[in-house]
N, C-alpha and C positions, 0 to 999 in steps of 0.2 A: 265224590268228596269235593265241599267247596277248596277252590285255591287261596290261599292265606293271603291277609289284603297286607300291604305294605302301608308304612304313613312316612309323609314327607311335611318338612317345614319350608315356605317359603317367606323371604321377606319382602314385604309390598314395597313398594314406590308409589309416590303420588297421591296415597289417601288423602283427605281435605277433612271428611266427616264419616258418621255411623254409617252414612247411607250411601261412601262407597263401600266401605265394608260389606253392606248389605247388597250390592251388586256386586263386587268380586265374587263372593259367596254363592251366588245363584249361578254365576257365571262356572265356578268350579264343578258345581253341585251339579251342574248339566251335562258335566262332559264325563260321557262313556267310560265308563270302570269304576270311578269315584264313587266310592260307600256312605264316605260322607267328610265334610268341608266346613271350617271353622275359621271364621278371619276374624279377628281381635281388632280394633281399631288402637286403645292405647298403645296395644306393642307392637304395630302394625305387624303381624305373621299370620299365615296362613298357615292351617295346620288342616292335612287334608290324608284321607284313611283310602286307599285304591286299591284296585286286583291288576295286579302289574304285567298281565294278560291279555288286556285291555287299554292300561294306560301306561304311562309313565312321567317321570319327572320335568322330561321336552313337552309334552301333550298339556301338563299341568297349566308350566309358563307361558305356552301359546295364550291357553285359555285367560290368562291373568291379562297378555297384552293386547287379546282379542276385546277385553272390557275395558280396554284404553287405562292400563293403569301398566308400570311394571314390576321387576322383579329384581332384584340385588344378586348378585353372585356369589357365592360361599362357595371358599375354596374345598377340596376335598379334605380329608381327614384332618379338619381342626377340630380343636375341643371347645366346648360351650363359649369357657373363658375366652379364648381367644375370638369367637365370632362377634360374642358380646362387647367384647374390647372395639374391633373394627367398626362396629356398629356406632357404636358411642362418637367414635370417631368421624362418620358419616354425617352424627347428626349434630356435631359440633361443629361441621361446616357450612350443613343446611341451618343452622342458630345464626352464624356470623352472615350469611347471606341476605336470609329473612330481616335481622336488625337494617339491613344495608338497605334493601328495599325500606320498612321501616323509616329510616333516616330521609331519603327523601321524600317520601311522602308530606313528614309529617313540616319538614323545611317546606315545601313546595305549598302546604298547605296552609302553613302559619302567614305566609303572602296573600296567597286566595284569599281567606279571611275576610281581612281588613278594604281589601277593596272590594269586594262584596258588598260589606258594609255601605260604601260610600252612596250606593245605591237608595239607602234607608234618609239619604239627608238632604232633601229639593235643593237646598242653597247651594251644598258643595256640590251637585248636579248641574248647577247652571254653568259651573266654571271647567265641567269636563264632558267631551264627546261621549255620550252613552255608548257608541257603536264600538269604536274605539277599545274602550276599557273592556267591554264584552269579548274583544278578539283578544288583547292581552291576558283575560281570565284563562281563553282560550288553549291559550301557548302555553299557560302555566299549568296545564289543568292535562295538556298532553301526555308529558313526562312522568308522570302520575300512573295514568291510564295504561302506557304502555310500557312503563318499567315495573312500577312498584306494585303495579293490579296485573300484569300479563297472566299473569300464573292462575288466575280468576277464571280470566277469559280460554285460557287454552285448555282447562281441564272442563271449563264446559262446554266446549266445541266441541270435546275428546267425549264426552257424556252425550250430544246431541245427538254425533254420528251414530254410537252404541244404544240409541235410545234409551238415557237414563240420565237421570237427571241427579244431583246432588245439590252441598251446600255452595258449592261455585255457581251454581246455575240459580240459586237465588240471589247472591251476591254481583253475577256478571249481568243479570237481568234488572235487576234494580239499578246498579251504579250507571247501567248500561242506557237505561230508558231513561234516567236523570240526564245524560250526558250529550244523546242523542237529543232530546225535545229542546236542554241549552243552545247546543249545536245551529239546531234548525231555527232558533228564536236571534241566535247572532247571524246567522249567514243570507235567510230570506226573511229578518223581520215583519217586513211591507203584509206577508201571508197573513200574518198571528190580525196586526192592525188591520186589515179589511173584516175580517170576521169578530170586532170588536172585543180582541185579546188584548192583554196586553204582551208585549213580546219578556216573557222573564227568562233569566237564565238560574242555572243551579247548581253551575261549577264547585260552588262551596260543598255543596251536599256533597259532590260525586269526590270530590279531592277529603272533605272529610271522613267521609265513610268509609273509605281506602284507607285512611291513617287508620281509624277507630280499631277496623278491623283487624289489619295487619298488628297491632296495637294487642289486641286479644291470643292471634296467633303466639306473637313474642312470646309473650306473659305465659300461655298454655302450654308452649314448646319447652320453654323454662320448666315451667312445672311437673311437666310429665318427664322430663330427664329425671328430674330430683327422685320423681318414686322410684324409679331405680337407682337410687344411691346406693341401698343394702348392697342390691348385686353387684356395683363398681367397688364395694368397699371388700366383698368379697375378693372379687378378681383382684384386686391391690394389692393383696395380702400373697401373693406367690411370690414364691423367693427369684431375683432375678438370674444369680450365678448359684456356679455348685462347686466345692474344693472336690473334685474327684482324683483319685488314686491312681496312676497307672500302672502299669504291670514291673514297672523298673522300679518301684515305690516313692517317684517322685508326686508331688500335690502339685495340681494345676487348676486353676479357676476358668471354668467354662460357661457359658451360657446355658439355661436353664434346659434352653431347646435343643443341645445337643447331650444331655444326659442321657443313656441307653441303658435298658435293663441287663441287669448282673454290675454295673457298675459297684465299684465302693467309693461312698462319699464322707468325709471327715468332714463335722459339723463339731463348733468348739461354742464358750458361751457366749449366748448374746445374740447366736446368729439362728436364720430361720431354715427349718428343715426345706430341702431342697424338693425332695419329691417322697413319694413312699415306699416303705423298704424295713429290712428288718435288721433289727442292732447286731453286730456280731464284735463289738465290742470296745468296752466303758459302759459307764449311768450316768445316766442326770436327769433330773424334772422338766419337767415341757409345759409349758403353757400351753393347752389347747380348747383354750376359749372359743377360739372362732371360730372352730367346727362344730362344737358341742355346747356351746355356753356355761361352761365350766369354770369359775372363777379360781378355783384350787387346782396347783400344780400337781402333775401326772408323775409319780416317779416309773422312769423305765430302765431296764435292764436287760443283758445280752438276751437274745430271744424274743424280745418285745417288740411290736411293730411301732413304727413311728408313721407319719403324714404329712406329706409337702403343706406346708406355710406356718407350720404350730413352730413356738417359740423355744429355744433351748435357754432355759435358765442359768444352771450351774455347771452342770461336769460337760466334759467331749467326752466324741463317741466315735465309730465308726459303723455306716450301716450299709448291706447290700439294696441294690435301688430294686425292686419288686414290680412297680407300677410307674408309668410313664404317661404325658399328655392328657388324652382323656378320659384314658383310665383311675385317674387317681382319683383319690375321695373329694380333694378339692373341687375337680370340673363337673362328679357326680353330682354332687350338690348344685354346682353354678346351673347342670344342665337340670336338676329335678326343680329346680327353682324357676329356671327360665320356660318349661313346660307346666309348671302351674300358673304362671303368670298368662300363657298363653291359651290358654284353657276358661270355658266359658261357665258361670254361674247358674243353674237353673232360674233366680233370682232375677235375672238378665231376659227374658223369654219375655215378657210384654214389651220391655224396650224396645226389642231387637224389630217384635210387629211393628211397633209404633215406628222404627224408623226408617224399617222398609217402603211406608207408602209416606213420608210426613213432606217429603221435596212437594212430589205430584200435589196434594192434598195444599197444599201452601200456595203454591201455584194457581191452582182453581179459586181461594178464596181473595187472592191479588184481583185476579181480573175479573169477579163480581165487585171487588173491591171498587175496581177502576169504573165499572159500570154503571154502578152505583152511584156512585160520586158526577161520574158526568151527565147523567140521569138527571140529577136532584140537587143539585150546587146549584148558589145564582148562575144567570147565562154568560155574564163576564169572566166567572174565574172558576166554571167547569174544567176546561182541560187541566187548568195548573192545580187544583184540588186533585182531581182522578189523580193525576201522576204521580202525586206530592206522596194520598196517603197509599196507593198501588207501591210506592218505592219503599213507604214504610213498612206495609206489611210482609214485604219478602228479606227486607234487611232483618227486621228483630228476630223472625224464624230462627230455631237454632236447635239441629238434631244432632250438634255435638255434642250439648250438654248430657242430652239421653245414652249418647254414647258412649261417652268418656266416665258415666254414675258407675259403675260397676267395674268394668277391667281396671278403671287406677285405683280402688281400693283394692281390690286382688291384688294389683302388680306390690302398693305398699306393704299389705299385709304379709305377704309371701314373705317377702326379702326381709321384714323384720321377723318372721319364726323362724328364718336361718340363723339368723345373730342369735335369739336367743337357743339354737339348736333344734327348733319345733321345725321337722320340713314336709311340707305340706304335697302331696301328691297331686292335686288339680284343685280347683274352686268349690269344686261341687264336693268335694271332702269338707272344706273347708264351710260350706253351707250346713251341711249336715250335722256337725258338731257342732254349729249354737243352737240346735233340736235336741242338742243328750239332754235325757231329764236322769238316766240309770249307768254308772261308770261299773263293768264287770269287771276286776283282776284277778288276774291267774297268782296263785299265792307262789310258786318256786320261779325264782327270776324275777318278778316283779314285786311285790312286796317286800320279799326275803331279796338274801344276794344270789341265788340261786347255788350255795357253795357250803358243805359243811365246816362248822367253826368251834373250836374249844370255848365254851362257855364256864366251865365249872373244872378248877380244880381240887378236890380234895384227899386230905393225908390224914391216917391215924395217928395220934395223939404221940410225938417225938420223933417222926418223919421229918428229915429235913426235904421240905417241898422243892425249892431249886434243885438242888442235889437229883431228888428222883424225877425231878423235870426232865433230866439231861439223861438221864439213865431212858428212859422211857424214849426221851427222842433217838438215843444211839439203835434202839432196837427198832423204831418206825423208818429210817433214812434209808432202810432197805429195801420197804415194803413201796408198791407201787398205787396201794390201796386208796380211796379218796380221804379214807378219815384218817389214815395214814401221815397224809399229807399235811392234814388237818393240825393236828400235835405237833409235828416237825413245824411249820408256822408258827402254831404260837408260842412253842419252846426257842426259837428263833428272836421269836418279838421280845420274850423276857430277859435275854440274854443269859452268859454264863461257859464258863469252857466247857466246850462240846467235848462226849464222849464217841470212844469207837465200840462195834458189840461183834461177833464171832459166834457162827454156829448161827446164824439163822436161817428160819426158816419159817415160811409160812402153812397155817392149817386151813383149809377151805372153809368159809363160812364162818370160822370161828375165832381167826387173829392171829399173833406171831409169837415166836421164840426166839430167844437167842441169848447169849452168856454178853455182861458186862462186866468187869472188873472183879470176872472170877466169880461171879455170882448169875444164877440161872435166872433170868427176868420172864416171866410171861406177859402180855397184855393182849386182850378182846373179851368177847361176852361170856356172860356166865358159865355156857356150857364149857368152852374151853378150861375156865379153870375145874370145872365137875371131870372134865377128863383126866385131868393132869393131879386129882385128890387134894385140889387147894380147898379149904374149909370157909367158911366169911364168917366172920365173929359178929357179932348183933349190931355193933354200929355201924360197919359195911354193910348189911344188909336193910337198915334205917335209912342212911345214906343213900344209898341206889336206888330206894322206894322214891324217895322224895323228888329227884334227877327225873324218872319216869314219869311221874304224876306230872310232870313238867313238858311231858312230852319230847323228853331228850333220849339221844341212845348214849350206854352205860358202854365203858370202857373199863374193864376192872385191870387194875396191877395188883401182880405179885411179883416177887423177890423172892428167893432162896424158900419157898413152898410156904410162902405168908403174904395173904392179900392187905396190903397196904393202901393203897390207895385208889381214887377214884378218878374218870374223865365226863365229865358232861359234855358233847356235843350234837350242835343245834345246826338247822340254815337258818341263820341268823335275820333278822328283821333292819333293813334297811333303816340309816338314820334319821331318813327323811320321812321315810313313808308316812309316820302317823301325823308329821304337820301337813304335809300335802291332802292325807286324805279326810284331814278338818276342812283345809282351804276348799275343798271340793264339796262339803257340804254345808259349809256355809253360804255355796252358790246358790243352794237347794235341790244339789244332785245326790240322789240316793248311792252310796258307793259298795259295790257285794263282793265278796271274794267267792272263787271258786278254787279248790285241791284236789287232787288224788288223795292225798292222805285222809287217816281216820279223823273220827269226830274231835277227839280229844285233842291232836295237832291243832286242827282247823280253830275246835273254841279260843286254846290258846293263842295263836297269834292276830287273829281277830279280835280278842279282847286286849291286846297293846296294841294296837291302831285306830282303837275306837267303831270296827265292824260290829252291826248289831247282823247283817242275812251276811249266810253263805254255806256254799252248797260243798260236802265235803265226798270222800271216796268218788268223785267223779272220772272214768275212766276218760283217756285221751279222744275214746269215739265218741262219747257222750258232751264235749264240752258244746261243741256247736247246739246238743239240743235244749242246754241250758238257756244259751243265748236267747232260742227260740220262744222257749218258756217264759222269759222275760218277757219278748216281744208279744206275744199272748195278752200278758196283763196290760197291753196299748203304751208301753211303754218304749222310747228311743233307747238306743242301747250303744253303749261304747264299749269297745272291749279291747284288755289291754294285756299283753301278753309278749313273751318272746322266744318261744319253743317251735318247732317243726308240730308237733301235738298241738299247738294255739293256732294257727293258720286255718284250719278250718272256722273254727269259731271266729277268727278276725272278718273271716269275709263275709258270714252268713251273721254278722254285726252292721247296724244302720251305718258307722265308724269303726274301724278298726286300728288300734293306733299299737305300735312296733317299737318294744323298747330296744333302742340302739345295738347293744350287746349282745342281740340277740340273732338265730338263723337269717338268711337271706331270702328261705323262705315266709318268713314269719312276714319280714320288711315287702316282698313281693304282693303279701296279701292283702296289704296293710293300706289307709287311705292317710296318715300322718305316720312317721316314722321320728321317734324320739332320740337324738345321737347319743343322749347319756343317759345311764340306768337312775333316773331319778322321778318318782313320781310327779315332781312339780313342773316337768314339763308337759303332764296331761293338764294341769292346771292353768299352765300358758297359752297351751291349744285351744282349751275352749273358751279361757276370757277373751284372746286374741280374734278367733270367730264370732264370738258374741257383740265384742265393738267393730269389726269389721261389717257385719250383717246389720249392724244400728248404723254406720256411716252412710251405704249402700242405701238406705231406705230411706234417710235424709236426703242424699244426691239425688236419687227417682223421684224424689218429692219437689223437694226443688225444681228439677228440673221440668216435670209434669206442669206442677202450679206456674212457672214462669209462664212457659208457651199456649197453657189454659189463657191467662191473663194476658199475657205481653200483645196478640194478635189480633182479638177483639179491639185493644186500646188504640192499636197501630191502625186498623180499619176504620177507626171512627167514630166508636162505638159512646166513647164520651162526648160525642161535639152537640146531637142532641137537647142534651144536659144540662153540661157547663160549659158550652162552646170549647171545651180544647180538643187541640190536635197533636198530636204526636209528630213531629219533627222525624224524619229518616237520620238526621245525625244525634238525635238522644235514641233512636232506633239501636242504633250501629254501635252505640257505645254500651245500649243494657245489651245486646248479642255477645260482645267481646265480653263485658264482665261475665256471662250466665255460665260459659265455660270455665273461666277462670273461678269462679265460685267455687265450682264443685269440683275441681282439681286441689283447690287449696285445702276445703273439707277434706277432700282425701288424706292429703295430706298430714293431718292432724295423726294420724295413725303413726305416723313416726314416731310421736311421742309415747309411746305403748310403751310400758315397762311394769312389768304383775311382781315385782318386788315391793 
């Protein structure tokens, strides 16, 4: 028997671009145990599956710093939130850094400039030492090179040693051969003039192209925090202190981190649940939007669980704390969030080729570049041509763009289906559902409330109907029955003084007995009152017919040996469902139910939803071959459901999405899980995938057509033509936008709102 593989998340250091990515990756993917290796460049993390027989977690990190890159340390037993939090924090220093290099670059640069320039002017030339100004470009062009580019240079020296090359290794190679050829043209001019050069220098290039790019970084480092906003907006939301209880019954205000289970915590209104737990006593309404996207308050009461960061509106309460750290639904989410963000797109798979060989491949077309040019340029101004457009072509190169198309539209997408409750199990869920063309629902629990409800009350003609409301509930408050329970509800809901009843008792199968105010009540199905010699007069037996044809079950009452009155109840049809599942086919998704129940259930509540297919008496074994059945006719299939009985069918579904409320099997099986029993968050899911997968295809586009075009232009390609040449600093500056481009597109998904 194989040994079960363990998976570890590591967080990188040092990525620059895709294609360290694409070397960590290999680097992981080679070492002994490892099943298999996924490094995400936006979120930098390593997500790596091993047989921990073979490998482990020291063996991993080795290999990460074997490939010249490192590794972050995560303390042991934190929750999501909290690593996410530190994280944040990390990269809010490496922001304030980056700007700082930044900063002088671009100071240091705005000098370089202008005397540069002076260069282009013979008059002002004759009043200044050429030699001179070239060592002062010099000295200003230093500080640059070895503050604000170091980072350039060392992560490609760190790429050389490990033979591999990156986007530093295009950038340290270009700024690098601009810098150097300056260099040589100030220090032995006399060389350049014997061979009928002229001696130029390029300080400006190599001090511009440092701002440019570091310029780009900013900009892109910026951007890619933002797609994590949801997740920060998330982690925000936990309550800092807790009023917990002590044993003496005094209230003391604690830290959120030393809350311990069995605690009791007094929450009053206004303030936010501390962690999760269950009421043991008071009510009040909670907002719990942010877990669920549920705009309407939640009434709760003793018995009811509550959820660290949901809002208390109105009443206090008292709750035992349940769940702690990273247990709670909060971090569950932060963490099923932060693992789909880190998780890779099929979508993503030509990029991923493309950026494994794009360094090398850029590389060889510079130095045909260079070859070329000094080849075929007049004899005068060969070297400074070869150089010029060699520096261009490794500047505009840019395999971040490639890298960054795909994970930051995941990272945004993710974190905005938490806000709206949609929480997405990995990317590739997330691919797959903008392919549903067919949404399958399970009719009990999803459609319906999965819960029998009084729909119909009826009384003979001089019955007082409250009155035998409450009669009828006195005799149910006993019973443990579900439809029992049913009547007590909605004799509850109508109000009215509640009676007591004596003498009950229940009959198998058939309903209950018991005396009320001196009078013998019976209530359940017909047979029970055929036992008991109760008669039905012709409009109880009109009545009941009609309740049926409804696909309801019949509750008959009697009183003192006279059937009186009637109960319709249903599992009721969610409020939502039948706008949801227009919205769903107005997409031009065919939507089918499937039941257990007979035909006659099935037609009716399919016909108040607007269902023309669906498949009824389907037993719990059968539901998966439904699915299949679909899939047969070539069609994608979602399927949505929330019972241990739908777990099959979820996963042998293209999509399986898990309404909230439902098993933990169901949610285990499932590729979206929906926090709240409402159908309009399968309508979130798949608009949400469908603009996410159109975003994605824009950014690969993008980013393809750039680098199609940008390299040829940068090589030369136009000077044939129309005599131009691409400048290594208009190079340097379409590079830094080509990222920022497609981080901002990303971005645009923030704006997603399917209300």
């Amino acid at each position: 028997m194989e040994p079960a593989t363990k998976t570890e998340t590591l967080d990188i250091e040092g990525m620059t671009c895709a294609s360290c990515a694409s070397f960590v990756e290999k680097s992981l993917s080679r070492t002994p145990g490892v099943q298999r290796a996924m490094v995400n460049y936006a979120t930098e993390k390593a997500t790596v599956d091993y047989l921990p027989t073979q490998a482990s977690p020291a063996t991993l990190k080795e290999a990460v710093i074997n490939a010249g890159y490192g590794v972050a340390e995560r303390a042991p037993d934190t929750s999501a939130a909290e690593r996410s939090a530190e994280i944040d924090r990390q990269k809010a220093l490496a922001y304030q850094k980056l700007k700082r290099r930044f900063g002088v670059a671009v100071g240091l640069a705005v000098l370089i400039m202008p005397l540069s320039m002076l260069m282009l002017w013979p008059a002002m030339m004759q009043r200044v030492n050429t030699q001179w100004l070239n060592y002062a470009l010099l000295l200003l062009t230093l500080p640059v090179l070895l503050y604000s580019g170091r980072e350039f240079y060392v992560s490609a020296w760190n790429g050389f040693k490990h033979r591999a090359a990156n986007m530093d290794t295009l950038i340290a190679v270009g700024t690098g051969a601009a810098f150097l050829y300056s260099l040589a043209a100030t220090v032995v001019p006399g060389f350049f003039i014997s061979r009928g050069l002229m001696p130029e220098v390029y300080y400006d290039t190599t001090a511009t192209i440092i701002a440019l790019i570091l310029l780009g970084k900013v900009l892109e480092l910026r951007a890619k925090t933002q797609t994590s906003a949801a997740m920060r907006s998330l982690i925000g939301l936990q309550a800092k202190t807790a009023r917990v209880v002590r044993p003496d019954g005094a209230e003391v205000d604690v830290p959120i981190e030393q809350v311990q289970l069995g605690d009791l915590v007094v929450v009053r209104p206004g303030e936010k649940v501390a962690t999760d737990g269950l009421i043991t006593e008071g009510s009040s309404s909670l907002d719990e939007a942010m877990l669920t996207g549920e705009s309407l308050p939640v009434q709760k009461q003793a018995g009811d669980p509550v959820f660290g960061a949901t809002l208390n509106k109105t009443g206090s309460f008292r709750f035992r704390v349940t769940k702690v750290g990273a247990d709670t639904m909060l971090s569950q989410i932060v963490k099923l969030v932060e693992d789909a963000q880190g998780s890779r797109a099929p979508i993503q798979r030509l990029a991923d080729k493309v950026s494994a060989i794009f360094v090398p491949t850029v590389v060889v077309i510079a130095i045909l570049t260079f070859v070329l040019w000094f080849d075929l340029a007049p004899a005068g101004a060969r070297l400074p041509l070869a150089v010029v457009n060699f520096v261009a072509v490794l500047i505009i190169a840019c395999p971040c763009a490639l890298g960054l198309a795909t994970p930051t539209a995941i990272m945004v997408s993710t974190g905005k289906g938490a806000e709206h409750g949609v929480l997405i199990r990995n990317a590739e869920a997330l691919e797959k559902a903008y392919k549903v063309n067919t949404v399958l629902l399970d009719k009990t629990g999803t459609i319906t409330r999965g819960e029998p409800a009084v729909t119909d009350f009826w009384t003979l003609p001089g019955q007082e109907a409250s009155q035998l409301l409450q009669v009828v509930a006195a005799v149910e408050r006993q019973s443990e029955h579900p439809l029992a329970e049913a009547v007590v509800r909605h004799a509850d809901a109508q109000g009215g003084a509640s009676l007591s009843a004596t003498g009950f008792r229940a009959v198998e199968g058939k309903g209950a007995a018991a005396t009320v105010n001196g009078q013998a009540v019976l209530i359940g199905n017909r047979r029970l009152l055929a036992d008991e010699s109760v008669s039905l007069s012709p409009a109880v037996i009109t009545q009941a017919e009609q309740l049926l044809a409804q696909a309801k079950t019949v509750l008959y009452v009697a009183v003192a040996g006279q059937a009186v009155g009637l109960l319709g109840v249903a599992d009721t049809v969610r409020d939502t469902s039948a706008a949801a599942i227009k919205k769903l086919q107005a997409l031009g998704i065919e939507v089918v139910m499937m039941t257990g129940d007979n035909t006659e259930t099935a037609a009716q509540v399919a016909g108040q939803v607007g269902i023309t297919r669906y498949f009824a008496e389907v037993l719990p074994a059968d539901k998966a071959g439904k699915v299949k059945a679909l899939q047969a006719e070539g069609r994608t299939v979602a399927m949505v459901g929330d019972g241990i009985n739908d777990a099959p069918a979820l996963a042998q579904a293209d999509i399986g999405l898990a309404i909230g409320s439902g098993t933990d099997v169901a949610m285990e099986a499932a590729g979206i899980t929906l926090m709240r029993s409402d159908l309009h968050g399968v309508v979130t899911a798949i608009e949400l995938s469908r603009q996410t997968i159109r975003t994605i295809k824009q950014n690969l586009f993008f980013a393809f057509i750039y680098n199609t075009l940008g390299i040829p232009v940068a090589a030369g390609l136009l000077y044939p033509f129309f005599g131009i040449l691409l400048s290594p600093m208009l190079a340097a500056g379409a590079m830094a936008l080509s990222s920022v481009s497609v981080l901002t597109n990303s971005l645009r998904l923030r704006a997603f709102d399917n209300h």
